[in-house]
C-alpha positions as CSV (number, residue, x, y, z in Angstrom):
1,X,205.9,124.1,34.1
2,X,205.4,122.9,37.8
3,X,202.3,121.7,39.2
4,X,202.8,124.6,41.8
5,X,203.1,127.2,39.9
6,X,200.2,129.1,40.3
7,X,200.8,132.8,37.7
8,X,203.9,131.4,36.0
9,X,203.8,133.6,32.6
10,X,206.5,132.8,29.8
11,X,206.8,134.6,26.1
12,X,208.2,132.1,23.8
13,X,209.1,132.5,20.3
14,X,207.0,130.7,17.8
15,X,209.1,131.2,14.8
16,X,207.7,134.6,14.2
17,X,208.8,137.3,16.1
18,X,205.2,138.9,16.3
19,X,203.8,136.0,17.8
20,X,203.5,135.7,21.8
21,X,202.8,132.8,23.9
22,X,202.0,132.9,27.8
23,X,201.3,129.6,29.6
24,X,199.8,130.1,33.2
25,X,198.5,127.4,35.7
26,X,195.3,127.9,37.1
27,X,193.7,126.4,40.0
28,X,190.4,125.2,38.8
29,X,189.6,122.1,35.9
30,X,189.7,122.7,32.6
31,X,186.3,122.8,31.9
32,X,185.5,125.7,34.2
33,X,188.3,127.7,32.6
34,X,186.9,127.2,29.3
35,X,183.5,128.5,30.7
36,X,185.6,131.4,32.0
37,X,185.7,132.9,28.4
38,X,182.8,131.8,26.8
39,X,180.3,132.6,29.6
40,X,179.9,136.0,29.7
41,X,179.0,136.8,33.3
42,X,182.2,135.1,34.1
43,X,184.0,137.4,31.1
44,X,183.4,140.2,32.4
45,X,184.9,139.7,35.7
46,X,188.7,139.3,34.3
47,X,188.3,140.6,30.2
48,X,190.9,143.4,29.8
49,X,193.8,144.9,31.8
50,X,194.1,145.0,35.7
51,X,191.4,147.8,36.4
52,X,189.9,147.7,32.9
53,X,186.1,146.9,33.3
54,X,184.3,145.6,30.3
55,X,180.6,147.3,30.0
56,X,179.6,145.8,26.7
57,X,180.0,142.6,25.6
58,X,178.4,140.1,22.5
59,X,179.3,136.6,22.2
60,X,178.1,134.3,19.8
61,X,180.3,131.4,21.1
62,X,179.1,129.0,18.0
63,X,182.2,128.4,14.5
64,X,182.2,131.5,12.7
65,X,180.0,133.0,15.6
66,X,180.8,137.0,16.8
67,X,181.9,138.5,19.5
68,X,182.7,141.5,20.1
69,X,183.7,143.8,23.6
70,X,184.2,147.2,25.2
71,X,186.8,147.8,27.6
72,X,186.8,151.1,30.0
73,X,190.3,152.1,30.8
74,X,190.4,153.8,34.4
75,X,190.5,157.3,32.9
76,X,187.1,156.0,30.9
77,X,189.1,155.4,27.1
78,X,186.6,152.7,25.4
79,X,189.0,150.0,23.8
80,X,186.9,147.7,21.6
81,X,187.8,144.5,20.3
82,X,186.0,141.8,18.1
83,X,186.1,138.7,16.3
84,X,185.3,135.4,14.8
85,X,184.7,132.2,16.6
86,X,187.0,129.9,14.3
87,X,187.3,127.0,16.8
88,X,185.5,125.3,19.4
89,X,186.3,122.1,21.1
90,X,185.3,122.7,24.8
91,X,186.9,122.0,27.3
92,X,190.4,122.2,25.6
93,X,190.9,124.8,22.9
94,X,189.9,127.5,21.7
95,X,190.6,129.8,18.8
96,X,189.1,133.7,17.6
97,X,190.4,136.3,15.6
98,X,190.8,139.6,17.3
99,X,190.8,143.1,15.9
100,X,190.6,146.6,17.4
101,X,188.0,148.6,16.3
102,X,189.6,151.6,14.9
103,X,188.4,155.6,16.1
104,X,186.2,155.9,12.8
105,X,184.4,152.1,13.8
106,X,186.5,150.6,10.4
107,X,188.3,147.4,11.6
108,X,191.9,147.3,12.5
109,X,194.7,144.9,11.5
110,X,193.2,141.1,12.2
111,X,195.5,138.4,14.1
112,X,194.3,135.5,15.9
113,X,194.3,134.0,19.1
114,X,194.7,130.4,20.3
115,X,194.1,128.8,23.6
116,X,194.6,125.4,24.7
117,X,193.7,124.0,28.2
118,X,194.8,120.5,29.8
119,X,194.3,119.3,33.5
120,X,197.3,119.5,35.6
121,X,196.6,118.0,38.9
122,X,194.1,119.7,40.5
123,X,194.0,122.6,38.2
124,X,194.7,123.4,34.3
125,X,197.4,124.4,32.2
126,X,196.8,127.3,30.0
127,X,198.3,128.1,27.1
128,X,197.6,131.2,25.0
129,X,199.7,131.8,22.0
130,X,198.4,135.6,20.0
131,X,199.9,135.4,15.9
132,X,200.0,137.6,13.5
133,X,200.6,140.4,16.1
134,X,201.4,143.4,13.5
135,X,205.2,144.2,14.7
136,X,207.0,143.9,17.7
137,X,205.4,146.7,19.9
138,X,201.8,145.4,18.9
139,X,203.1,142.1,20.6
140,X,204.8,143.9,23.7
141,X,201.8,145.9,24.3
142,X,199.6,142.5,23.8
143,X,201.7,140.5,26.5
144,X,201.3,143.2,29.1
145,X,197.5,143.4,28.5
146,X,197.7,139.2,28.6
147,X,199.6,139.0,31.3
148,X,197.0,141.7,33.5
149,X,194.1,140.0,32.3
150,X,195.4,136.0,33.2
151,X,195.8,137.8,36.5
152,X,192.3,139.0,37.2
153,X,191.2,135.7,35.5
154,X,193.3,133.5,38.2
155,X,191.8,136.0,41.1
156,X,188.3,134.2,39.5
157,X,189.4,131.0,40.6
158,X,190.8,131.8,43.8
């Protein structure tokens, strides 16, 4: 990816068809990037789709710690999400599960996400890669709520 690229996006394959992968450049270090999804004043300034705000949030950023959030949609839909802490190695990768909560509170189907930062020049190369996506539309639907999100988290930096 080149060093200028500020909100280059790609989807990859990974070998499964229900994985996705999105690799942005952002312009700030690694470690402040990190911070931007552990910390959660900083979470909530990005987390969730372009004009998505996040009211509720837990994090227990710690292995096997939980977190868990609350999106409002625009029209006011709650869209809650949650999951496992499974890796921490600050400032370069991270790694969670992530499941929807389902209408009746019961949890949905479980995948898990992987991030991986490294410096790149003067800011960091992000890659995010989302397995175990339940079928193809799960991971369509996944990449455009990515995709917005990477967007409000690069207007963080700028």
């Amino acid at each position: 990816m080149p060093e200028s690229a500020t909100a280059t996006a790609t989807a990859r394959n990974t070998g499964d068809e229900h994985d996705l992968v999105l690799e942005r450049l952002l312009p700030a270090p690694p470690d402040r990037v990190f911070d931007a999804w552990v910390n959660p004043e900083t979470l909530v300034k990005w987390w969730g789709p372009e004009g998505f705000s996040t009211p509720e949030l837990s994090l227990d950023v710690s292995t096997h710690g939980k977190w868990r959030t609350v999106m409002r949609s625009p029209d006011g839909e709650r869209h809650i999400v949650s999951g496992v802490y499974l890796a921490i190695d600050r400032p370069a990768r991270l790694v969670f599960s992530w499941g929807w909560e389902n209408e009746d509170g019961s949890a949905g189907h479980e995948s898990e996400v992987e991030l991986t930062l490294r410096a790149a020049g003067s800011g960091t190369h992000l890659k995010l890669i989302h397995r175990r996506l339940e079928h193809t539309e799960s991971r369509d639907n996944h990449r455009l709520g990515w995709d917005s999100s990477l967007n409000d988290l690069e207007r963080v930096f700028a």
